[in-house]
Biotite code that builds the C-alpha atoms (Angstrom):
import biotite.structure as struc

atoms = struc.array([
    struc.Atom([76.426, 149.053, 153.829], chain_id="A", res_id=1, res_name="UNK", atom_name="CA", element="C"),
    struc.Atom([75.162, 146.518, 156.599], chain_id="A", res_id=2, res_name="UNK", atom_name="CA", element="C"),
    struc.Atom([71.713, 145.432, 155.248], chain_id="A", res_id=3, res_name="UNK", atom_name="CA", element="C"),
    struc.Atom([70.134, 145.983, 158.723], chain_id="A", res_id=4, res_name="UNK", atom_name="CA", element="C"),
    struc.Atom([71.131, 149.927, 158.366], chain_id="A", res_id=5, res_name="UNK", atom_name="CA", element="C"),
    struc.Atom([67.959, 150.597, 156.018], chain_id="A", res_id=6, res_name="UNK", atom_name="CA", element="C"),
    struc.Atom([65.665, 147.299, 156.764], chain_id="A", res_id=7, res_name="UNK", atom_name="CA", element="C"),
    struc.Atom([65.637, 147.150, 160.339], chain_id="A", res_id=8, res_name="UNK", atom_name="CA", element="C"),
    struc.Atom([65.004, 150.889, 161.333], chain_id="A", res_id=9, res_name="UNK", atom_name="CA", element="C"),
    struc.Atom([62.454, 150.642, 158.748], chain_id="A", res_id=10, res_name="UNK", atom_name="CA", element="C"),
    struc.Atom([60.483, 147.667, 160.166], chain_id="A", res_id=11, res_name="UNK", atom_name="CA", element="C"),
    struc.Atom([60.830, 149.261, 163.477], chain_id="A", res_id=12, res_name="UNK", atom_name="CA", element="C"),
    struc.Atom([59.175, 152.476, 162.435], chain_id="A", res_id=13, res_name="UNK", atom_name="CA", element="C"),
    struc.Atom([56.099, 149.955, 161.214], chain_id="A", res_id=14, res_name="UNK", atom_name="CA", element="C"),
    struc.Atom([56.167, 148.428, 164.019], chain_id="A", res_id=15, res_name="UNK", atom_name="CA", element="C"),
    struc.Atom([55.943, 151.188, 165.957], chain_id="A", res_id=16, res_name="UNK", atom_name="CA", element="C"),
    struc.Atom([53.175, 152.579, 164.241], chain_id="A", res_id=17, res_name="UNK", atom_name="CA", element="C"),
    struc.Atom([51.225, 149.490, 164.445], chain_id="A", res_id=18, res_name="UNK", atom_name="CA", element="C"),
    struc.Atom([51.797, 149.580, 168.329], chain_id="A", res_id=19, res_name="UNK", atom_name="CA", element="C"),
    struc.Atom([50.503, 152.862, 168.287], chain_id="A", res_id=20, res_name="UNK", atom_name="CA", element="C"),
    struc.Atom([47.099, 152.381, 166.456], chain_id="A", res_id=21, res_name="UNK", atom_name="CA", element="C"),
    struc.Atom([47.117, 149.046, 168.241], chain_id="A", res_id=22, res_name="UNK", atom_name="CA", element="C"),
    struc.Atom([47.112, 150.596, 171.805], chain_id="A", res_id=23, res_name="UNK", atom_name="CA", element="C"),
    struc.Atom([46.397, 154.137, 171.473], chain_id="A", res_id=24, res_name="UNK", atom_name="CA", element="C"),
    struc.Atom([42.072, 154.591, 172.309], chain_id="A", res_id=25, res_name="UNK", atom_name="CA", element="C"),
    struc.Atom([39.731, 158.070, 172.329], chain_id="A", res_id=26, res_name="UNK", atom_name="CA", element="C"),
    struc.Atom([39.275, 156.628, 176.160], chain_id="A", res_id=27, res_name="UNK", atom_name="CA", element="C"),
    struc.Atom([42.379, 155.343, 177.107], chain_id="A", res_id=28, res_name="UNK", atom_name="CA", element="C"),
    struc.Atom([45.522, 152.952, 176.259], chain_id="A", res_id=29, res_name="UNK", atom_name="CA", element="C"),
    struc.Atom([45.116, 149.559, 175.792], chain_id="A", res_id=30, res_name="UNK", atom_name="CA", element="C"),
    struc.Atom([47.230, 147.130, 177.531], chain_id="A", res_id=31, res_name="UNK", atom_name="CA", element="C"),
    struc.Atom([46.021, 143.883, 176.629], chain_id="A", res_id=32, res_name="UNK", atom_name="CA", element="C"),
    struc.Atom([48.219, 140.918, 176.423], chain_id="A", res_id=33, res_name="UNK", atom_name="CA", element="C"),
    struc.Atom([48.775, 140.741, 172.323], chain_id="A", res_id=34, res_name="UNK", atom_name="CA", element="C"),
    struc.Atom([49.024, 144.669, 172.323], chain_id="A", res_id=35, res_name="UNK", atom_name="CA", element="C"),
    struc.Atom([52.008, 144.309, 175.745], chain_id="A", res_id=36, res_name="UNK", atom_name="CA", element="C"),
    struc.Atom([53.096, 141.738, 173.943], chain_id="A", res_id=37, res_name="UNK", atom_name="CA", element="C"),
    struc.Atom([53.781, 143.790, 170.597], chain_id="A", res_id=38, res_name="UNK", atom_name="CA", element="C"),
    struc.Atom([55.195, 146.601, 172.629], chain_id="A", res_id=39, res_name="UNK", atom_name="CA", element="C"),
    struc.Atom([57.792, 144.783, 174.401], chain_id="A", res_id=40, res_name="UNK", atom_name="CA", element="C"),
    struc.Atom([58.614, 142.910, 170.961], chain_id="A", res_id=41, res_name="UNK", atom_name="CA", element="C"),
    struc.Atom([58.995, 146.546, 169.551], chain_id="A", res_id=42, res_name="UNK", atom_name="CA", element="C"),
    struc.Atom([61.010, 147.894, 172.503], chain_id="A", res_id=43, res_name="UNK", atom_name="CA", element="C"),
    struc.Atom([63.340, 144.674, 172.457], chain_id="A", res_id=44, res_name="UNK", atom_name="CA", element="C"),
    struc.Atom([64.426, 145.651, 168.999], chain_id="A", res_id=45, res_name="UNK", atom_name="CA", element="C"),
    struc.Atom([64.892, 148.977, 169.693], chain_id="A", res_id=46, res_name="UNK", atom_name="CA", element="C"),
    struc.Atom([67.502, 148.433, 172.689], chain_id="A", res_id=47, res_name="UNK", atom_name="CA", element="C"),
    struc.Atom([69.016, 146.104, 169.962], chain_id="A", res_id=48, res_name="UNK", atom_name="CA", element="C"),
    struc.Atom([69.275, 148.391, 167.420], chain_id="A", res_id=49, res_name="UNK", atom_name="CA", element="C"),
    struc.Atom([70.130, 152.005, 169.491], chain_id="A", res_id=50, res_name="UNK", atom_name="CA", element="C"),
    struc.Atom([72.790, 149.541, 171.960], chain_id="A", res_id=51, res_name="UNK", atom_name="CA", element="C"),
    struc.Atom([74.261, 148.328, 168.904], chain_id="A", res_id=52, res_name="UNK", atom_name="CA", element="C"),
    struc.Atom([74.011, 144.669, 169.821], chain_id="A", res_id=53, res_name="UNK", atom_name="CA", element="C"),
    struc.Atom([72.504, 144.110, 166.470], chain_id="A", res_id=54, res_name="UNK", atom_name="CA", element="C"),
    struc.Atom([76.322, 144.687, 164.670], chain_id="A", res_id=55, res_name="UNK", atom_name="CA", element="C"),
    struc.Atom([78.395, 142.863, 167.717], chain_id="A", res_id=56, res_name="UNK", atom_name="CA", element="C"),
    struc.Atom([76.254, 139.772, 167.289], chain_id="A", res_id=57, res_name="UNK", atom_name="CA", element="C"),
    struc.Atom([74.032, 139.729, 164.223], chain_id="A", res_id=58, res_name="UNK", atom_name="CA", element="C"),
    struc.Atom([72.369, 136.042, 165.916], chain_id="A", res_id=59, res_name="UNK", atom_name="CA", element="C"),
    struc.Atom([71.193, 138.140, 168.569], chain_id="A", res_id=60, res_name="UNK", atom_name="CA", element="C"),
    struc.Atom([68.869, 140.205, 165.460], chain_id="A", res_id=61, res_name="UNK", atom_name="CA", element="C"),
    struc.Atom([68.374, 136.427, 163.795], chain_id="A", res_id=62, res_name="UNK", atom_name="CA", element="C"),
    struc.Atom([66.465, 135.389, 167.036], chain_id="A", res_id=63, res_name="UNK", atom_name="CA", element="C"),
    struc.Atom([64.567, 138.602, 167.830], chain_id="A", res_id=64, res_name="UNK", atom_name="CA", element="C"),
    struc.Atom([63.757, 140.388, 164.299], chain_id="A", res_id=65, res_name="UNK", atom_name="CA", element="C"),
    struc.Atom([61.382, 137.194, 163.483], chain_id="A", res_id=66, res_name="UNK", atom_name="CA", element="C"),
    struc.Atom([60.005, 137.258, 166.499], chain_id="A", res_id=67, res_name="UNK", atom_name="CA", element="C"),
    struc.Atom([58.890, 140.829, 166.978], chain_id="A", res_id=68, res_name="UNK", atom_name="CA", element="C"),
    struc.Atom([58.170, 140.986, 163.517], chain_id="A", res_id=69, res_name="UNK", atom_name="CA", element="C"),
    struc.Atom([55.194, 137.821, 164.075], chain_id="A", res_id=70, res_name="UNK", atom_name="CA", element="C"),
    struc.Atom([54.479, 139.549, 167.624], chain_id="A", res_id=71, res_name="UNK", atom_name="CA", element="C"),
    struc.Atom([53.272, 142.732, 165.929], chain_id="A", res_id=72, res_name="UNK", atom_name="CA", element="C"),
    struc.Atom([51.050, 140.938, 163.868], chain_id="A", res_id=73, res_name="UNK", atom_name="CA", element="C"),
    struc.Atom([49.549, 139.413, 166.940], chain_id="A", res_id=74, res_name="UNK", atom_name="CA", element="C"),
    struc.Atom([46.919, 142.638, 168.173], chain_id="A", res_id=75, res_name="UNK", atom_name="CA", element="C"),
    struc.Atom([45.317, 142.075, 164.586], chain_id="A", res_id=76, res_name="UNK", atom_name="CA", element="C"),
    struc.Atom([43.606, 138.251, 166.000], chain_id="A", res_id=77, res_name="UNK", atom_name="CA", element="C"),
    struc.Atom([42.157, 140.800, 168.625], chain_id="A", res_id=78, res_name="UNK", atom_name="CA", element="C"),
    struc.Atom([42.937, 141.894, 171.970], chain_id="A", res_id=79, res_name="UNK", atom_name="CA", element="C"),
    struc.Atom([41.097, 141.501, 175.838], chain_id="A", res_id=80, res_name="UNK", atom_name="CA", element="C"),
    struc.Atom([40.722, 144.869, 176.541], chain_id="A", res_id=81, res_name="UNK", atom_name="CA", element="C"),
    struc.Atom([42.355, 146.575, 179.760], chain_id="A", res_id=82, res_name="UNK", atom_name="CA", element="C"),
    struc.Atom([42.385, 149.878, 179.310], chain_id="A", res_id=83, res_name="UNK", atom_name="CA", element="C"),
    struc.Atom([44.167, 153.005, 181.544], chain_id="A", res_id=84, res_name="UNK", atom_name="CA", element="C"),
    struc.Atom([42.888, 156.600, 181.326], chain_id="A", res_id=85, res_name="UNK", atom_name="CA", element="C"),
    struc.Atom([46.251, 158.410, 180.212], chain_id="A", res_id=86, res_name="UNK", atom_name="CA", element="C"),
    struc.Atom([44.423, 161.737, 181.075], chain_id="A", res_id=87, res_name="UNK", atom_name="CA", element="C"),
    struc.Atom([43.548, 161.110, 184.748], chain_id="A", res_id=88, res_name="UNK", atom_name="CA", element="C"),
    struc.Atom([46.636, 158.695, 185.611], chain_id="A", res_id=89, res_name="UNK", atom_name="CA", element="C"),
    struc.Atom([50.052, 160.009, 184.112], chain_id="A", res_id=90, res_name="UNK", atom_name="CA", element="C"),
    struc.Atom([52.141, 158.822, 187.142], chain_id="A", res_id=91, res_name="UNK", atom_name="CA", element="C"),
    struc.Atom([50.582, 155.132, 186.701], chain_id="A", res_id=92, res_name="UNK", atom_name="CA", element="C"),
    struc.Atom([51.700, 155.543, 182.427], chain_id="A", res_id=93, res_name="UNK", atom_name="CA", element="C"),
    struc.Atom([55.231, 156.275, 184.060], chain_id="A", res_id=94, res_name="UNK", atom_name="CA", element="C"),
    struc.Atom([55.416, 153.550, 185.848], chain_id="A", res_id=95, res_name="UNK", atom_name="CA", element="C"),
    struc.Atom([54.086, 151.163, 182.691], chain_id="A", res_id=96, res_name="UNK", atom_name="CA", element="C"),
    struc.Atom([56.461, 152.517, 180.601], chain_id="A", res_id=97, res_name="UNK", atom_name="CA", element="C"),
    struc.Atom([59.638, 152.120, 182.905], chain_id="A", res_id=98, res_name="UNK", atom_name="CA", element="C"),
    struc.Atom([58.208, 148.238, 183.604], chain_id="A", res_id=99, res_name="UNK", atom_name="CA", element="C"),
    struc.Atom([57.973, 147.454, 180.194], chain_id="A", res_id=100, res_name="UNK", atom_name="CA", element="C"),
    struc.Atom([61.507, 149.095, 179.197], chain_id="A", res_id=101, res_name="UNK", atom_name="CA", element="C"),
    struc.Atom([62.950, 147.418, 181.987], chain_id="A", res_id=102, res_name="UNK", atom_name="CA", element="C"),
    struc.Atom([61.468, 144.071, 180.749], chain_id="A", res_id=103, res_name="UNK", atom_name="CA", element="C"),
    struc.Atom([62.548, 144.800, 176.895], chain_id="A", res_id=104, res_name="UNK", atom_name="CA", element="C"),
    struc.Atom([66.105, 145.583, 178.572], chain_id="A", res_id=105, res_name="UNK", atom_name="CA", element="C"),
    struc.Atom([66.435, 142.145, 180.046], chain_id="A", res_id=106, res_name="UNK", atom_name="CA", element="C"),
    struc.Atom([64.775, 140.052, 176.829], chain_id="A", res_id=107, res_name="UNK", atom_name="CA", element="C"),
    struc.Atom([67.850, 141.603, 174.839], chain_id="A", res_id=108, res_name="UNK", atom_name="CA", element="C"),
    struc.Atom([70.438, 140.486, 178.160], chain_id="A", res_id=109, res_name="UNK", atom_name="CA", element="C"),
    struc.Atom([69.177, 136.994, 177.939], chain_id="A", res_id=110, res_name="UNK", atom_name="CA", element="C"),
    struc.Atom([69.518, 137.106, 174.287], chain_id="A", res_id=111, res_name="UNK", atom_name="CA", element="C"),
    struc.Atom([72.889, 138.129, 174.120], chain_id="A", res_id=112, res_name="UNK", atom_name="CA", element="C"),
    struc.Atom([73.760, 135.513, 177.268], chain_id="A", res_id=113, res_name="UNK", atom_name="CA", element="C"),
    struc.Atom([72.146, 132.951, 175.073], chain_id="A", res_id=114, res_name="UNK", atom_name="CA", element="C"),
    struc.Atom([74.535, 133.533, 171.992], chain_id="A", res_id=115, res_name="UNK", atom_name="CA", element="C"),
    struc.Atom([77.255, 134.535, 174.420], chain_id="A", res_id=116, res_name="UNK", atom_name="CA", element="C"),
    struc.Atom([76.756, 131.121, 175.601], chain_id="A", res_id=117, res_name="UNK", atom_name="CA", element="C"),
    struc.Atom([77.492, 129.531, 172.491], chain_id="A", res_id=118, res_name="UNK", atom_name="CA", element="C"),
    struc.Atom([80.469, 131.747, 171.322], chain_id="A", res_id=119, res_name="UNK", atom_name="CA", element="C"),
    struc.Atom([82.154, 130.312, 175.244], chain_id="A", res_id=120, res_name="UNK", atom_name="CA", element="C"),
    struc.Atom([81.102, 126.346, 174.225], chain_id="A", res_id=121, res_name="UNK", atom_name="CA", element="C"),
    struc.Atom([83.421, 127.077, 171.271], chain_id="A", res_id=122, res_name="UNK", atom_name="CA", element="C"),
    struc.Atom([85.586, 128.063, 172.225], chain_id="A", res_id=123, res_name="UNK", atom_name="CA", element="C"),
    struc.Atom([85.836, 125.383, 175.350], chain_id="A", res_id=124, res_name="UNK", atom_name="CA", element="C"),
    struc.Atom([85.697, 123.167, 172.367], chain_id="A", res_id=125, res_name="UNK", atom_name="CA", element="C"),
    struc.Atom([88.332, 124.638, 170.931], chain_id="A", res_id=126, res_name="UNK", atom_name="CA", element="C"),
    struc.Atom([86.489, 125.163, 167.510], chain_id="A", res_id=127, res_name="UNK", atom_name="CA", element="C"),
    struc.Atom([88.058, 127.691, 165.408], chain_id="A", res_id=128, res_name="UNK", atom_name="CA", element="C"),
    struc.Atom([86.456, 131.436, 164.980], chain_id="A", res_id=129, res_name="UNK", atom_name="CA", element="C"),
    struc.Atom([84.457, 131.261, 161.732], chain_id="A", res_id=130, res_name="UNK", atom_name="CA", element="C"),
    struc.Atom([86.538, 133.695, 159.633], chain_id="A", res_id=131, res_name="UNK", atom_name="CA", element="C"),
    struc.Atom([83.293, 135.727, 158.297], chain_id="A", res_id=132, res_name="UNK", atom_name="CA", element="C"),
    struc.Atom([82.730, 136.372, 162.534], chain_id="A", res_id=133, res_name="UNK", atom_name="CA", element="C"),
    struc.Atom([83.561, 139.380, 163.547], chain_id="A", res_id=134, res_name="UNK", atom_name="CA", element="C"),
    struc.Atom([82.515, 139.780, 166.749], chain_id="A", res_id=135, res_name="UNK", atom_name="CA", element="C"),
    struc.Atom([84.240, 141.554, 169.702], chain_id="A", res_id=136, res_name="UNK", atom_name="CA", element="C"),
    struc.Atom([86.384, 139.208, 172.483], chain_id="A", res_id=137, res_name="UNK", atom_name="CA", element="C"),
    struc.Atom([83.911, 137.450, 174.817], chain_id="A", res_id=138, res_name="UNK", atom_name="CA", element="C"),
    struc.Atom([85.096, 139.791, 177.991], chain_id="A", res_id=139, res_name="UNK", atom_name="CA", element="C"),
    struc.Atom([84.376, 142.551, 176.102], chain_id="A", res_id=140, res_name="UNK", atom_name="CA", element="C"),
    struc.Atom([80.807, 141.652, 175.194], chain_id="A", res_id=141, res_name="UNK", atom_name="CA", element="C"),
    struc.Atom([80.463, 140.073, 179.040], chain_id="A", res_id=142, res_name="UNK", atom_name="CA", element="C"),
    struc.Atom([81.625, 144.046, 180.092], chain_id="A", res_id=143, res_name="UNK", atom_name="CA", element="C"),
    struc.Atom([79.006, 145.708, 178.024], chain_id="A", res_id=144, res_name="UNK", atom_name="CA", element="C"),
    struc.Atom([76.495, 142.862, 179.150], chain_id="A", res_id=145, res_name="UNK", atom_name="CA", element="C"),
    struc.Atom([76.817, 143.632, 182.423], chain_id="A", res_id=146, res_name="UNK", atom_name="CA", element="C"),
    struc.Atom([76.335, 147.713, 181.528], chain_id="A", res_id=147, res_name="UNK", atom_name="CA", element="C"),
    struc.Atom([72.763, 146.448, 180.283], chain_id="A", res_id=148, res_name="UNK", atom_name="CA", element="C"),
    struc.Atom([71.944, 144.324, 182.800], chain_id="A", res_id=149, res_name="UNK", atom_name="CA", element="C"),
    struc.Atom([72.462, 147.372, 185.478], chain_id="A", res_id=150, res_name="UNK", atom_name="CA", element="C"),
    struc.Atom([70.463, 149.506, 183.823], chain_id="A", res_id=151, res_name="UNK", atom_name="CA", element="C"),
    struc.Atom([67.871, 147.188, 183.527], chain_id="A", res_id=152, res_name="UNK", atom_name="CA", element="C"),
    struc.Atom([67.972, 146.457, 186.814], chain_id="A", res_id=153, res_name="UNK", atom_name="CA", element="C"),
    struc.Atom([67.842, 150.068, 187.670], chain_id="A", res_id=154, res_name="UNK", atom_name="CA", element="C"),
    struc.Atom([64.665, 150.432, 185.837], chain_id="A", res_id=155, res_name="UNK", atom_name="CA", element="C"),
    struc.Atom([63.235, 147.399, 187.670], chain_id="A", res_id=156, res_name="UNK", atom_name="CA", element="C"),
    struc.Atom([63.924, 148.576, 190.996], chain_id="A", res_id=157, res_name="UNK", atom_name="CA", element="C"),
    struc.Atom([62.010, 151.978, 190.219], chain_id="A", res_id=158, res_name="UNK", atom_name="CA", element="C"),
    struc.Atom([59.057, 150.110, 188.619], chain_id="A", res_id=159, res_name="UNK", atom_name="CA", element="C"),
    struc.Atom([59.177, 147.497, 191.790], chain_id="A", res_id=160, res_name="UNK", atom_name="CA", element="C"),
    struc.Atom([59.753, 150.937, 194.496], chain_id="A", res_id=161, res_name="UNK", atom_name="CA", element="C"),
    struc.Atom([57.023, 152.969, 193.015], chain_id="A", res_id=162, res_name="UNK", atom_name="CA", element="C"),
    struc.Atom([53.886, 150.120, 192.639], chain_id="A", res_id=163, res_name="UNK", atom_name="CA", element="C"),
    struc.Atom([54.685, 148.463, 195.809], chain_id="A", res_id=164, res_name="UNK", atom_name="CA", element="C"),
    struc.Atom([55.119, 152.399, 197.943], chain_id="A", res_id=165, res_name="UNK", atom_name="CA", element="C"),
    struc.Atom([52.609, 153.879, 195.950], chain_id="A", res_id=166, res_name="UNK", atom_name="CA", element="C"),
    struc.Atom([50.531, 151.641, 194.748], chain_id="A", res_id=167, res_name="UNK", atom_name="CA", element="C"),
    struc.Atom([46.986, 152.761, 196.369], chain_id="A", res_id=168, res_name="UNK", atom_name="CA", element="C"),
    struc.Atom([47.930, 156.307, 194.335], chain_id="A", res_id=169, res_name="UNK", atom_name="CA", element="C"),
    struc.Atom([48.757, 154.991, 190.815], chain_id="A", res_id=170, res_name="UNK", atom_name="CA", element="C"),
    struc.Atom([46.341, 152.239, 190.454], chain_id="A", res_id=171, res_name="UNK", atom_name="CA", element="C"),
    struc.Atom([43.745, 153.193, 193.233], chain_id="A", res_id=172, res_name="UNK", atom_name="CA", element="C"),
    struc.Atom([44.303, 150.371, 195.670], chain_id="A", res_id=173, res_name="UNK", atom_name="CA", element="C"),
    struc.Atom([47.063, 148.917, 197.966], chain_id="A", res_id=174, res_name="UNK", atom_name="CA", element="C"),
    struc.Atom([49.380, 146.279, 196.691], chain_id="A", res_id=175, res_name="UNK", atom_name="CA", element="C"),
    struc.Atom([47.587, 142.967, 196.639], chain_id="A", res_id=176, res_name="UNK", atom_name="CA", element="C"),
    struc.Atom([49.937, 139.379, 196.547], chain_id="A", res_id=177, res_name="UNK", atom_name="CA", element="C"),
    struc.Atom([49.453, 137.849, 193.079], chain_id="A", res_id=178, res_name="UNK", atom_name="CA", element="C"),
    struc.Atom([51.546, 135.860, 190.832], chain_id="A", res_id=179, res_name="UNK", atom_name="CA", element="C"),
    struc.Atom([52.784, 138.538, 188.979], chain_id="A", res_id=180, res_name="UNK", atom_name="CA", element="C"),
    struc.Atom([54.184, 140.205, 191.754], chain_id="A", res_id=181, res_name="UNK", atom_name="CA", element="C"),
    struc.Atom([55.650, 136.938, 193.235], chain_id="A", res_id=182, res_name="UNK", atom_name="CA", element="C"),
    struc.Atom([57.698, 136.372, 190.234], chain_id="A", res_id=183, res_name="UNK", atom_name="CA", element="C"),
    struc.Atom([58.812, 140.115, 189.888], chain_id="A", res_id=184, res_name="UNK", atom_name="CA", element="C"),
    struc.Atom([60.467, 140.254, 193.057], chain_id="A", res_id=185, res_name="UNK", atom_name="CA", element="C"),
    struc.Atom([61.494, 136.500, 192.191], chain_id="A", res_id=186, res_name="UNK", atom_name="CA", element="C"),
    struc.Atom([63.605, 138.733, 189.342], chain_id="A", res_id=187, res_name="UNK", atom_name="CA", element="C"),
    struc.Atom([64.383, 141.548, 191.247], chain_id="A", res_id=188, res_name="UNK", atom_name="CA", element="C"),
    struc.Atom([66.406, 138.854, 193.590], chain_id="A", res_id=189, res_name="UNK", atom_name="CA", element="C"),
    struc.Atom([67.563, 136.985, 191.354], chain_id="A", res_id=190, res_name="UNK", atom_name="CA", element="C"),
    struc.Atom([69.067, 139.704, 189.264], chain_id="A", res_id=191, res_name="UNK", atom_name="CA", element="C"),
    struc.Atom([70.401, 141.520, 192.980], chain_id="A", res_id=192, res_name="UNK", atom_name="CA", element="C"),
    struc.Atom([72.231, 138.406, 193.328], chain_id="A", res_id=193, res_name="UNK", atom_name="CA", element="C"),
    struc.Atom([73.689, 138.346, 190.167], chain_id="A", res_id=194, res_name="UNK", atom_name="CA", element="C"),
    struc.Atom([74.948, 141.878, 190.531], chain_id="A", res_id=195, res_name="UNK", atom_name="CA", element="C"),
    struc.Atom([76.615, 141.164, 193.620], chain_id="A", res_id=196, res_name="UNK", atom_name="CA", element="C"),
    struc.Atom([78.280, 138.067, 192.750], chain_id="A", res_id=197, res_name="UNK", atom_name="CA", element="C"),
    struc.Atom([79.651, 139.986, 189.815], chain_id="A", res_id=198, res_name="UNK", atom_name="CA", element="C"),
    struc.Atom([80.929, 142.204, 192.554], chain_id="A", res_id=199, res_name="UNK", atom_name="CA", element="C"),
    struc.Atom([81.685, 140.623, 195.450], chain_id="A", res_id=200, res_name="UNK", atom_name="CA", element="C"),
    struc.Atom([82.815, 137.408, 193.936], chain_id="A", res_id=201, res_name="UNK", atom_name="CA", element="C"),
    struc.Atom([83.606, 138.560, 190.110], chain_id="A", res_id=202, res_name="UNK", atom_name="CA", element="C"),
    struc.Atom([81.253, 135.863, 188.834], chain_id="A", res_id=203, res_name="UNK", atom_name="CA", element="C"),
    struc.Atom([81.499, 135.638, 185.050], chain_id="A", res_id=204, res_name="UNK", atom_name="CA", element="C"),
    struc.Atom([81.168, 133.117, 181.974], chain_id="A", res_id=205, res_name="UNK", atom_name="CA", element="C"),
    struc.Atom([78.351, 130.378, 182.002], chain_id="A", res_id=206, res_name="UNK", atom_name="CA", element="C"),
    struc.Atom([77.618, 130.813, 185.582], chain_id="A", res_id=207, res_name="UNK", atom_name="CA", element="C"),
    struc.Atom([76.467, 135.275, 185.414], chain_id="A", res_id=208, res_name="UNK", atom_name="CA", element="C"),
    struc.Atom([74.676, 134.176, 182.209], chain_id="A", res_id=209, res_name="UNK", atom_name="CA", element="C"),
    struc.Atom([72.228, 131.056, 183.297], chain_id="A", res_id=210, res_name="UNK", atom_name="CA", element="C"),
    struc.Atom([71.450, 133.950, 186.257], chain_id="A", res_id=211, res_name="UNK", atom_name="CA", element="C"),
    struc.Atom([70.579, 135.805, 183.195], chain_id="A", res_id=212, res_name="UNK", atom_name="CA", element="C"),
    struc.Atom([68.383, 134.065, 181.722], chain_id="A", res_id=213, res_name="UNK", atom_name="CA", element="C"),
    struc.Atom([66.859, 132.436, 185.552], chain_id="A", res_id=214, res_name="UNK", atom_name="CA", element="C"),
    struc.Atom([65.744, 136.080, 186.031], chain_id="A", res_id=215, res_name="UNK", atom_name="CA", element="C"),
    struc.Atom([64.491, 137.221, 182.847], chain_id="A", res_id=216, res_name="UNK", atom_name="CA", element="C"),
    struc.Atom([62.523, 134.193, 182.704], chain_id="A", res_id=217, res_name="UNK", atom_name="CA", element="C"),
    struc.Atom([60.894, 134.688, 185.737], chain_id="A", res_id=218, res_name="UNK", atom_name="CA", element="C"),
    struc.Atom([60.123, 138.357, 184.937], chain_id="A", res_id=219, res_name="UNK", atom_name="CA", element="C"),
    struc.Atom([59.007, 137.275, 181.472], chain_id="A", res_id=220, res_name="UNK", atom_name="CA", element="C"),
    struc.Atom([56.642, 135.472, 182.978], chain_id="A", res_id=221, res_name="UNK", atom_name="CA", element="C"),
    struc.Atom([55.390, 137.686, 185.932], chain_id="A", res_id=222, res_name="UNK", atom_name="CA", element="C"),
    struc.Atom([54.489, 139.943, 183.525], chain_id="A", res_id=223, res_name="UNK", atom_name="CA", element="C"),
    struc.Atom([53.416, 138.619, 180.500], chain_id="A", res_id=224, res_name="UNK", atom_name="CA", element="C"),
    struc.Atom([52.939, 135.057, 181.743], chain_id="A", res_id=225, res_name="UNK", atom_name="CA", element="C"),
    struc.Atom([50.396, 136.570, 183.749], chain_id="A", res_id=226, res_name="UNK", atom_name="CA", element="C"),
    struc.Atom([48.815, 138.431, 181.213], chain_id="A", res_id=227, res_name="UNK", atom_name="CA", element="C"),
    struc.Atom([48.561, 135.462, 178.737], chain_id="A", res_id=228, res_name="UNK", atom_name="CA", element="C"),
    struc.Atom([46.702, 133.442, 181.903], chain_id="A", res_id=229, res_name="UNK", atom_name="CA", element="C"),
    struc.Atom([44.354, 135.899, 183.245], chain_id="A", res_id=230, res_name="UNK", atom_name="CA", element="C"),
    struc.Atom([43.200, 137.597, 179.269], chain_id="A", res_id=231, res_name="UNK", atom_name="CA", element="C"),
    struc.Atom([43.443, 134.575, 177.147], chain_id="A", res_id=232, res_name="UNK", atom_name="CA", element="C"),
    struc.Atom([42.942, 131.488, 179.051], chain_id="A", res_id=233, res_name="UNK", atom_name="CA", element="C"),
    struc.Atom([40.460, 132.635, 181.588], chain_id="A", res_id=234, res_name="UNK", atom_name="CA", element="C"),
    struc.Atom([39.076, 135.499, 179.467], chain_id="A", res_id=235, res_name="UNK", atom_name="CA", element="C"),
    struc.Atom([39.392, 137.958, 182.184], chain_id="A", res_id=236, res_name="UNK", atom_name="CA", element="C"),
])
């Protein structure tokens, strides 16, 4: 029995209770930076887990089990309050919760194109398969990659259609041009790309996953680069 069957689902379960008392308020939800931060450390490993990414490539769960486990610790140092009524705005909770699965989506993409990465160098290398790895063939993995990274950017383009068309009604005022915004539709593009290279031009190997990583990056820090900026350096 793979060690992660019992261990994992059980940290995740703490985790996810910890999010909970962490976010859930008598007024509201709080979506400070440490308790988004926590949440999309929590979501990251469950994508891993319920995808099964975790058994194809256990380094993908050697990278991101440490660091959601340290990232739920992170709303007990305290948390810059901001704070949305789930009571008066359930469409705006909708479209928070499809962001922040869409971002969770494409942290577990990038981590598999990281480790995918190394599995190609290898091979280039012509290093032999460690006998203990029993991973699936790289175009197999790229395949079921690619699955993820459509869904994910799905998910995006909902969260990016509904603030920017309906902004004024979920959050009570038109779209304004910020940073975080700028580097969402940086994604978006970047990702759209991607996709139709894939497509179009049946892009693949080192080149689809630097694109990857280019666009989760830049979401990564739309969202909770901005976050980190606005709550924790200028206390906002």
């Amino acid at each position: 029995m793979w060690i992660g069957d019992a261990l994992v689902p059980a940290a995740l379960a703490l985790h996810a209770v910890a999010v909970i008392r962490a976010i859930v308020a008598p007024d509201g939800l709080d979506f400070g930076f440490v308790n988004a931060l926590s949440l999309v450390a929590g979501l990251t490993v469950l994508f891993a887990v319920t995808s099964g990414l975790l058994r194809k490539l256990p380094n993908v769960g050697a990278v991101v089990l440490p660091v959601a486990a340290a990232c739920a610790l992170t709303p007990a140092l305290g948390s810059n309050p901001h704070q949305v009524s789930y009571a008066g705005e359930p469409w705006a909770l909708a479209h928070i919760s499809v962001a922040l699965c869409a971002h969770a989506l494409f942290v577990v993409t990038a981590l598999q194109a990281v480790v995918l990465t190394g599995l190609e160098r290898r091979l280039h290398r012509g290093r032999p398969a460690d006998p203990k790895d029993a991973t699936p063939p790289l175009l197999t993995l790229e395949r079921y990659l690619f699955r993820l990274v459509g869904l994910g950017f799905v998910l995006l383009s909902a969260t990016l259609a509904s603030g920017f068309l309906f902004s004024e009604h979920l959050f009570g005022r038109p779209v304004t041009f910020t940073h975080k915004n700028l580097f969402s539709v940086l994604g978006w593009l970047t990702f759209a790309i991607l996709l139709v290279g894939r497509w179009r031009y049946g892009w693949r190997g080192r080149r689809a996953l630097h694109w990857i990583v280019a666009g989760t990056v830049l979401l990564v820090l739309g969202y909770l680069g901005s976050k980190f900026v606005s709550e924790i350096l200028l206390g906002r």
